[in-house]
MIMARVEX-78380 format. One line per field, with one value per residue (C-alpha): residue number from 1; residue in three letters; x, y, z. Coordinates in pm, whole numbers. Each point is the difference from the previous one (the first is absolute). Layout:
k <- c(NUM	...)
r <- c(ALA	...)
px <- c(X	...)
py <- c(Y	...)
pz <- c(Z	...)
# end
This chain:
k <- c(1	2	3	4	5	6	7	8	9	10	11	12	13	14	15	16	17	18	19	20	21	22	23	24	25	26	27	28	29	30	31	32	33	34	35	36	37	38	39	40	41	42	43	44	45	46	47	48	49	50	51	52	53	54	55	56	57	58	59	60	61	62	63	64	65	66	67	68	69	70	71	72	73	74	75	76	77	78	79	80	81	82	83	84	85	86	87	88	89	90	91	92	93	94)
r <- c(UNK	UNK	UNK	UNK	UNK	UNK	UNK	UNK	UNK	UNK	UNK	UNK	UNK	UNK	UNK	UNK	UNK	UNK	UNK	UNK	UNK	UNK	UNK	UNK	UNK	UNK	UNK	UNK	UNK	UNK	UNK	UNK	UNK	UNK	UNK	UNK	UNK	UNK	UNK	UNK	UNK	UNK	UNK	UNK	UNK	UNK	UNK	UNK	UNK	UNK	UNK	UNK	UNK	UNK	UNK	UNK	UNK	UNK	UNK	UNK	UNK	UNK	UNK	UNK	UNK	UNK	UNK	UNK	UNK	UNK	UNK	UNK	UNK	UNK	UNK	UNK	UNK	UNK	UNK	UNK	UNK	UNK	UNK	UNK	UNK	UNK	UNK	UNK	UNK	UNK	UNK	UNK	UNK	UNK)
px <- c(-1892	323	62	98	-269	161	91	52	292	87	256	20	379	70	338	118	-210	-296	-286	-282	-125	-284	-102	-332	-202	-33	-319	-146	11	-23	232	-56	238	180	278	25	245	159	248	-100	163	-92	-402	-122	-181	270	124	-337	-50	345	-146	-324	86	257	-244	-223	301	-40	-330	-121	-385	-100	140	-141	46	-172	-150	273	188	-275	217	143	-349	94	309	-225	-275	289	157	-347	-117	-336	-131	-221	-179	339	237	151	-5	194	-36	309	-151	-128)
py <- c(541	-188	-302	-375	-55	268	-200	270	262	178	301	229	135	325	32	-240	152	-110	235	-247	-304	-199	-274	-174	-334	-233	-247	-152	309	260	224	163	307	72	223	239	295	192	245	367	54	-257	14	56	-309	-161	-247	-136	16	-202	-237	-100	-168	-197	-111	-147	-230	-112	-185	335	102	192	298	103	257	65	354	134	242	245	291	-253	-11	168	-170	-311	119	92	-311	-190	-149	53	62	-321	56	56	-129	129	-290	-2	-251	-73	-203	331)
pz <- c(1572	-110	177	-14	-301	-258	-250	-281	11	-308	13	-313	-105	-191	-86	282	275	128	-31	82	249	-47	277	-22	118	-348	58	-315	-290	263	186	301	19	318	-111	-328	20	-228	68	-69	-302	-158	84	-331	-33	-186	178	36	-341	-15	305	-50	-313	164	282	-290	-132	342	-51	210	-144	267	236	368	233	262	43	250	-228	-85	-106	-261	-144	-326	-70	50	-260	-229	-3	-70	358	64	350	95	332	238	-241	-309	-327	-312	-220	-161	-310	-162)
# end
C-alpha cells in the first residue's frame, strides 16, 4: 500500500525511458515493498537484477512483500525471495 511512509522510490531508465518503479517502506535494513512494476517488455528479470543491487547501496538488507501477488510467485522464486509464512523474503546480503 503506498502511502505517506514510502520513503524509497527508485525508477529504472533504458535508453531514456522508464521501464521500471520501485516504491517501498525503509525501517532499519528492511524494506517493505509496496510497488514493483516492470513494463512487459522488459520483464525478464533484469531490471531486478539491475535493482536489487542498488537497494543494497542503500543500507537495504532485507526485501518484503506481502503474499498478495500470487501469480507473481515464480518471478518471486526466480529472483531469490523465499516465501516466509504470508510474505515473500529476500535477503539481499547473499
Amino acid at each position: 500500500k503506498i502511502n505517506d511512509k514510502t520513503n524509497v522510490v527508485k525508477i529504472t531508465m533504458h535508453d531514456g525511458k522508464p521501464v521500471g518503479f520501485f516504491l517501498g517502506i525503509k525501517a532499519d535494513e528492511t524494506c517493505t515493498i509496496c510497488l514493483d512494476y516492470t513494463i512487459p517488455k522488459y520483464r525478464d528479470s533484469s531490471v531486478g537484477k539491475f535493482l536489487f543491487p542498488k537497494l543494497a547501496e542503500l543500507g537495504i538488507k532485507k526485501l518484503v512483500l506481502e503474499d498478495k501477488a500470487v501469480d507473481h510467485d515464480a518471478y518471486l522464486r526466480e529472483m531469490g525471495f523465499v516465501k516466509k509464512g504470508s510474505s515473500f523474503i529476500k535477503d539481499l546480503e547473499d
